[in-house]
N, C-alpha and C positions, 0 to 999 in steps of 0.2 A: 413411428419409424423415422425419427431424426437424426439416423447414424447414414449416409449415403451408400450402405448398403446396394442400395438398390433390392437386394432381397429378390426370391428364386421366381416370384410372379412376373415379373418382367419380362426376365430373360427368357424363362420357360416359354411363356407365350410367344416371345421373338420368335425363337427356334422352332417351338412347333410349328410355328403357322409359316415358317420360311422350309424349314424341311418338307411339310408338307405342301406347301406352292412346290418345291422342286419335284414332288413324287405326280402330283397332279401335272401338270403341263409335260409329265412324258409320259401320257397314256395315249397308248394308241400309235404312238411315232416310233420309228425305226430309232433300232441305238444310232447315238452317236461317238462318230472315232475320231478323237478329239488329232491323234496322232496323225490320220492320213488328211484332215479336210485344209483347206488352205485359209491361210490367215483370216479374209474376211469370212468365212466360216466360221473361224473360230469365234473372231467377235462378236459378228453375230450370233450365235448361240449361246455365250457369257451375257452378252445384253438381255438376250431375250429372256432368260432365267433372271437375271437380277432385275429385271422389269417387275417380273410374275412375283418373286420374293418381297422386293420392293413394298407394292401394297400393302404385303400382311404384316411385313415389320410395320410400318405402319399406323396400321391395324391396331397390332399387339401393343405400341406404347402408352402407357400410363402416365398419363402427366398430373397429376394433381393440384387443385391451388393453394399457393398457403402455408403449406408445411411438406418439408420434406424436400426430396428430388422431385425434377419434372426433365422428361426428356423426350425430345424433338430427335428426329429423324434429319441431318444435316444435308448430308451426302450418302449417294451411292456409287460406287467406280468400278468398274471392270478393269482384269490386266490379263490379257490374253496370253502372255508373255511367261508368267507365273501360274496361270492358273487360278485368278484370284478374282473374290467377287466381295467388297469390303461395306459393309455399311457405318458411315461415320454419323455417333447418336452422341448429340451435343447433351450431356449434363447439367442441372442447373437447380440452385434451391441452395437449401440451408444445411447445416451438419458437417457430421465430418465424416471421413471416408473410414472406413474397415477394411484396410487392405486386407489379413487373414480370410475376413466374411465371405470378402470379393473371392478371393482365392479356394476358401471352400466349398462357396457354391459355384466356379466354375467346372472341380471336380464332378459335384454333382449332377452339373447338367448335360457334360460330356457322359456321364455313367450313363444318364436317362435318353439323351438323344440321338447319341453314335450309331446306337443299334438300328433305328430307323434313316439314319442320315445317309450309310452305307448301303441300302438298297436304291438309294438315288442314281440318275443319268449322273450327276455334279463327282459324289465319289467313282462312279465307273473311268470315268474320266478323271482321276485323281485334282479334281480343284479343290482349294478351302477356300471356304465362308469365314470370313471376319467381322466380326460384332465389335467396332473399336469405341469405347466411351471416354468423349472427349471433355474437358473443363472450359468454360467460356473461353479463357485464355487461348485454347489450340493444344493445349498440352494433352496427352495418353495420361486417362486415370487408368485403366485397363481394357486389353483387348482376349477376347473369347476365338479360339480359332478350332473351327470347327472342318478336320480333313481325313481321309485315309489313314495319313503316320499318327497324328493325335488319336483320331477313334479308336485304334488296335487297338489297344492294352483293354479296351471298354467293351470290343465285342466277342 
């Protein structure tokens, strides 16, 4: 795999294991309404989910030595403001990028993960999740944006 692809095991795992931190951490708890609670509310409850997510992105990345992509978990940001819970995953290694690849398997992983992303507290509350894949330099190779208007057409 020396095309930076990155390829559907990465992301897949990203996303389930962050979709599912978001299905987990709202058992048991009262919804939340994103619309009436007031600002520190809101933050905190974007934190607190992109805390829980946090970990299993994580978790899910695959770094390898030696060949290939290898990718570190950079950053994680909330924006209360937007509704946004971003994780910036530093890219790094040899190859060259397939934009298309990139592009088809984000179809794919929106096809496969929408349908569970949308029983989430995060879609009730219309936020997106951002998967951004950044190049050493700071540059966007591509970002994964996983929300309500994206999921439609998927569920």
């Amino acid at each position: 795999m020396n095309n930076l692809m990155f390829g559907g095991i990465l992301i897949v795992g990203i996303g389930a294991a962050a979709v599912g931190g978001a299905q987990l951490s709202s058992l048991g708890e009262p919804p939340f309404a994103y619309e009436s609670a007031t600002a520190e509310k809101r933050i905190a409850w974007l934190d607190g989910h992109a805390a829980k997510m946090e970990r299993r992105v994580k978790g899910a990345l695959i770094s390898p030595s030696g060949v290939g992509a290898s990718f570190k978990l950079d950053k994680t940001r909330t924006d209360s403001q937007r509704r946004q819970i971003t994780f910036d995953i530093a890219v790094s290694g040899s190859g060259k990028i397939n934009h298309q690849a990139l592009r088809n398997f984000e179809k794919a992983y929106l096809e496969r993960e929408c349908p569970r992303f949308m029983r989430t507290p995060l879609a009730d509350n219309n936020v997106t999740v951002n998967y951004s894949f950044k190049r050493k330099t700071g540059g966007t190779l591509h970002t994964v944006r996983m929300s309500p208007s994206s999921c439609g057409r998927y569920v």
